[in-house]
C-alpha positions, 0 to 999 in steps of 0.5 A: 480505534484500529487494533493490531494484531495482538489486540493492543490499539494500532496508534500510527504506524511509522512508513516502514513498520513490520509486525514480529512476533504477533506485535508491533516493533515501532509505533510513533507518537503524535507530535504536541500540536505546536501553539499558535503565534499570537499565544506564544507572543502573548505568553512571552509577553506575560512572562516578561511584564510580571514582576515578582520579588524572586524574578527581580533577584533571579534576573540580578544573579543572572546579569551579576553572575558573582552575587552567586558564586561568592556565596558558594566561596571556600577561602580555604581551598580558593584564597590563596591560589586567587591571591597568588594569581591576581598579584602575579597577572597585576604584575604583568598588567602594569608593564603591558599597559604601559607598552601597549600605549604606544599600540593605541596613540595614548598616554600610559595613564589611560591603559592603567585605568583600562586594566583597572575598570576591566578587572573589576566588571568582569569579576562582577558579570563575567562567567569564567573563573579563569579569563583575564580581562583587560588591555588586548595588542590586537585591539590597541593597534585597532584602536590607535590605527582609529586615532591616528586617522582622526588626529590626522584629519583633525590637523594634529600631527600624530607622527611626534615623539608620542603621547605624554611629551611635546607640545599638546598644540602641536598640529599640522597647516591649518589649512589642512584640517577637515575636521574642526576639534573643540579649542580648548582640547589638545593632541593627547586629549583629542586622541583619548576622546576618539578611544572612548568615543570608538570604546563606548559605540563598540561596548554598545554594540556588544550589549545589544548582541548579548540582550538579542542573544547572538552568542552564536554569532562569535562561532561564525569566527572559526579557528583558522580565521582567528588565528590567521587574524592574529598572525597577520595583525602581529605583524602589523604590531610588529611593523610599527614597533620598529621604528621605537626600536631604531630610535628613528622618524618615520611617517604615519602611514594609513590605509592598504599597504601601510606595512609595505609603506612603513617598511620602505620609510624604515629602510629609507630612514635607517641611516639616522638610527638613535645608536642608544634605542639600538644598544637598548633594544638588542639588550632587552630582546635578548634578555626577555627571549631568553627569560622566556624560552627558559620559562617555557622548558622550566614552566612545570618547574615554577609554581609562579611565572618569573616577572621578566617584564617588570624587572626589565623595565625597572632596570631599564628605567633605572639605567635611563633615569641614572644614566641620563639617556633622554638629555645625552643621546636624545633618546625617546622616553615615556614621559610624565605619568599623572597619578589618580584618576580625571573625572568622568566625560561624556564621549563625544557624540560627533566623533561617536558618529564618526567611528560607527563603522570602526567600531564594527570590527573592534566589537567582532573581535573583543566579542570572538576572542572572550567567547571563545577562551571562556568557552575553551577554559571552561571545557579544560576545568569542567563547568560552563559558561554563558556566551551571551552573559559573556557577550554583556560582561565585555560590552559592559567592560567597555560601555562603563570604562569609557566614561573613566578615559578607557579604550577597549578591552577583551580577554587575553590568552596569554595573561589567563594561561598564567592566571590558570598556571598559578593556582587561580579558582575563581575571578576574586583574582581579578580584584587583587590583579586591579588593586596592584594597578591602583597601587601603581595607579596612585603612586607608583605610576611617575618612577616611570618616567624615564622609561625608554620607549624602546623598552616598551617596544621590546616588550610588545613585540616578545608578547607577539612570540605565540601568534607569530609562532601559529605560522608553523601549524599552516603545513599540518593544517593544510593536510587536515583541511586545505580549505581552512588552510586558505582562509589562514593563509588568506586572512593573515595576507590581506591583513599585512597587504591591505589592512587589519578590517579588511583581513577580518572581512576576507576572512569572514567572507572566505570562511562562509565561502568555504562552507558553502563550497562544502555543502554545494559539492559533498561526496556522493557515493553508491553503496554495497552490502556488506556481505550477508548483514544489513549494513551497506558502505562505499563500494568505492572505498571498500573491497568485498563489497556485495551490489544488490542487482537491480538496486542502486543504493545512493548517498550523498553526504549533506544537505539538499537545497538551492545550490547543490541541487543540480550536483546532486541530480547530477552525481545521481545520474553519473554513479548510475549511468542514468540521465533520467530527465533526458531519458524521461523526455526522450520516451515522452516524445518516442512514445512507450515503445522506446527503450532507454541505455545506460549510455545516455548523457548525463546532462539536461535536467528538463523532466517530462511527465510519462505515462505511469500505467505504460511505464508499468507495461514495459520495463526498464532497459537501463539495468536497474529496477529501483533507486534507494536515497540513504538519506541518513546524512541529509541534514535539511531540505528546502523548497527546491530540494524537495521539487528535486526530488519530486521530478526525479521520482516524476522522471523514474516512475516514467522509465519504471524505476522506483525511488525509495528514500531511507533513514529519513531524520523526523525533521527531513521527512516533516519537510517532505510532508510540508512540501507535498511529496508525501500525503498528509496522513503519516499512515497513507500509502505514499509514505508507508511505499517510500519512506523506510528506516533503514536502507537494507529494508528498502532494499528487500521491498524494492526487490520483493515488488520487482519479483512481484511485476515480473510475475504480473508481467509474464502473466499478463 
């Protein structure tokens, strides 16, 4: 084994090692040979086939995260805080499930169950302590955009008083139905089967996500994106909740530009307003911003979130009950509420079929917006929680509900900041915040019959209030980020103009697009020494600055690969006056004789092999002797980033420039390696000549083998 000078064994010496001292200043280690394919499958293989008590019980605990904190439970530190919270959360739950029925076509009795079952498997499998589960506004105008397009085809007629009252047999002309539904199933029933139908597919595939361990894929969802997304389905929300609001009938209407459409029926309509909606609408919108606003100032002020919700509409229901609004003024009440729950039901595996791309959009939003509060409650009060177990809580919560007649859930942000503000430790919470919903469930859910649809429909669009306020954070966010700006404004535009899916899918695609824009045109920029350190910076951006003569120093901040390659050669030769594909081609042609200008095009990328042992005898006339690449921010390397790089040292060599590479990442310079730029041996002379770990060594070796040619040129 080689030795070093100071008689210690020589292992592989990094490109750019240098001896100090009588010893070695950086010595690299041999990586563990990596284990085949076929081992590492059979190892995998084995350690899922063996079964042992403890791994049964390891894999319980992981799959029902609460086997294991409840065992850590302090009831004196914990209790009552969780206690406080679920009874605060079960309050509002109850109003809300009530008026987000109207959101998904369906009775209240089913939005009951929803917040019931949620509650429950999510303080079984989830992993936040403070996320609140259960019935979400986006999701229930997903849901029932689904359920109207499917009672619409099934010969029902949607745009009726609603779920709970009329006739279940009402349906449009026979003629007019496409698909047949089952004979003995009427309106309100066939509505509840396409929500557990589209529920069940939607759960499934936020399982499979979770047990495939796609967590990461809900980060793919960017902020912008999202919020974007809840501006403009709050509006849609918004939209079709008008029309409750003015007591008045208007056509269902489906497809791009429903909003526009609805809009131009309200106004048309406007003249048969129900003066009773109207009176009861402005009095429970004032009451409720009102409430709310003093809430919002006073929020430091009350330990406990003033139940406005529920007290307007006990009193709502009251007055409609007492005063008789339904018979005297035709006004639109809920209807009766049954109490206790149906027996289970399989959902329909014909509509399942039918709802499978629907389904798509629904799992993709539950799944981003439990995630992503999970994960940001979690870093506010310091612990962790798992993306894909939290992937499997809300697929479960939607999977096991939609056999009990519930529709989708996800986490909501408003009902986990109360649960937070009221003292909430742990999700024993949610078990309090599900028995007030079976309280109500049981027997107080037929008090609100007379409760005015208008009502529920001031208490939709108020729970709007903080989406439709994010439309305030477009101007600071376009001067922090344009792009994301554009994708905001983007999304929440297509959602209005066209439809929720398809502003969920132009955001999505104009995010990705986003960041392929970023990484295909990065800034690349010259360095400059920064006076007589070995630290170099933008000569662009900072004054000072000291250019080593001869030596281009270029940086380019980001990766390298198919489709910012020619970018980058590009901003190569424009920052150094030097195209040297064409000028490379250009002294192939002429001969060794020619000379090259710094004036040169910058344009044409066609290398031409040269002459090394002629690039050697005459030097270069384009002002620069070498060019030094601060790899530091170049992420990765493809095939064709690094056959970019293997012209451009191809076209230099031949001009008798030097191309040297520094602060290469361990995984870059693999990839180099791999690709054929260096040699396979970590030590051989390709590598120790290009690779440095720092950009003012490179600097010092292009400058000392500059000196070192001149002199063998004036000499020969």
């Amino acid at each position: 084994m080689p030795t070093s000078v100071s008689g210690l064994p020589r292992m592989d010496m990094c490109p750019d090692c240098t001896q100090q001292g009588g010893g070695l200043v950086l010595v690299r280690r041999r990586p563990p040979v990596p284990p085949g394919l076929r081992e590492m499958l059979k190892a995998r293989l084995w350690r899922g086939c063996t079964c042992s008590t403890r791994g049964a019980w390891a894999l319980a605990q992981d799959l029902l995260p609460a086997t294991r904190w409840l065992r850590h439970y302090r009831p004196r530190e914990a209790l009552a805080g969780d206690v406080m919270s679920g009874l605060v959360i079960g309050i509002i739950l109850v109003p809300q499930a009530i008026a987000y029925s109207l959101l998904a076509g369906l009775q209240p009795i089913y939005s009951l169950y929803t917040s019931f079952f949620a509650n429950l498997i999510y303080f079984l499998m989830g992993t936040s302590r403070h996320v609140s589960m259960g019935i979400f506004s986006l999701l229930c105008l997903m849901v029932g955009q689904v359920v109207e397009r499917e009672l619409l085809l099934a010969g029902f007629d949607p745009a009726r008083d609603g779920p709970g009252s009329g006739d279940n047999g009402t349906t449009l002309n026979a003629s007019a139905t496409l698909v047949l539904r089952p004979r003995d199933c009427g309106q309100d029933c066939y509505a509840v089967r396409v929500a557990t139908a589209l529920t069940l597919v939607a759960g499934i595939y936020q399982v499979l996500m979770g047990v495939l361990r796609l967590g990461f894929v809900s980060t793919y969802l960017s902020q912008p994106l999202l919020d974007g997304f809840a501006m403009g389905a709050s509006v849609t929300i918004l939209t079709s909740q008008l029309k409750h609001l003015l007591g008045v009938r208007v056509p269902r209407h489906q497809g791009p530009g429903m909003v526009v459409s609805t809009w131009l029926s309200l106004l048309r309509g406007a003249g048969q307003a129900n003066l009773c909606d109207v009176l009861t609408s402005a009095t429970c919108l004032a009451v409720l911003l009102a409430a709310k606003e003093l809430s919002d100032r006073c929020r430091h002020r009350l330990k406990v979130p003033l139940p406005t919700e529920l007290l307007v509409i006990v009193a709502a229901t009251l007055a409609s009950h007492f005063g008789r609004l339904h018979e005297r003024f035709g006004s639109s009440v809920a209807g009766d509420i049954p109490t206790g729950f149906v027996a289970p039901r399989l959902p329909d595996p014909g509509l399942m079929r039918r709802v499978v791309l629907d389904a798509v959009p629904l799992a993709l939003v539950s799944s981003a917006f439990s995630v992503s509060l999970a994960e940001m409650f979690a870093r506010s009060h310091g612990y962790s929680v798992r993306a894909n177990q939290e992937l499997l809580a809300v697929g479960c919560c939607n999977v096991l509900p939609a056999f009990f007649h519930c529709f989708a859930t996800s986490a909501a942000l408003s009902k986990s900041l109360v649960k937070t503000a009221t003292g909430c430790h742990t999700q024993l919470s949610s078990v309090v915040s599900a028995a007030v919903v079976l309280l109500v469930l049981l027997v107080l859910a037929p008090l609100f019959r007379d409760l005015q649809r208008s009502v529920l429909a001031c208490v939709i669009i108020v729970s709007l209030r903080g989406a439709l306020r994010k439309a305030r954070d477009v101007p600071q966010l376009w001067r922090l980020s344009p792009a994301d700006a554009l994708v905001w404004v983007a999304t929440a535009a297509t959602c209005v103009l066209v439809s929720v899916e398809a502003g969920l899918l132009a955001g999505v695609l104009l995010s990705l697009l986003s960041l392929a824009g970023r990484t295909q045109r990065p800034r690349a920029t010259l360095l400059a020494q920064i006076g007589d350190s070995g630290f170099y910076e933008d000569a662009a951006e900072f004054e000072g600055l000291v250019p080593e003569p001869g030596v281009h120093v270029f940086r380019f901040a980001g990766p390298l690969y198919y489709a910012n390659k020619d970018f980058f050669l590009h901003s190569l030769y424009r920052l150094t006056g030097l195209d040297a594909g064409t000028a490379a081609t250009t002294r192939k042609e002429r001969g060794p004789e020619a000379r090259v200008s710094e004036g040169d095009p910058v344009e044409g990328t066609d290398p031409g092999p040269a002459s090394s042992t002629a690039a050697r005898l005459v030097p270069p006339a384009a002002g620069f002797h070498a060019v030094v690449i601060d790899c530091a921010p170049l992420l990765f390397l493809d095939a064709a980033g690094v056959a970019a790089l293997q012209d451009l040292r191809r076209d230099y060599r031949a001009l008798g420039i030097a191309l040297l590479l520094a602060c290469c990442s361990p995984p870059v310079r693999d990839t180099l390696r791999r690709g054929g730029f260096l040699g396979d041996d970590t030590g051989d002379a390709a590598e120790e000549g290009q690779l440095f770990h720092s950009v003012h060594s490179a600097v010092q070796v292009a400058r000392a083998r500059h000196g070192e040619q001149t002199a063998t040129d004036s000499t020969l």
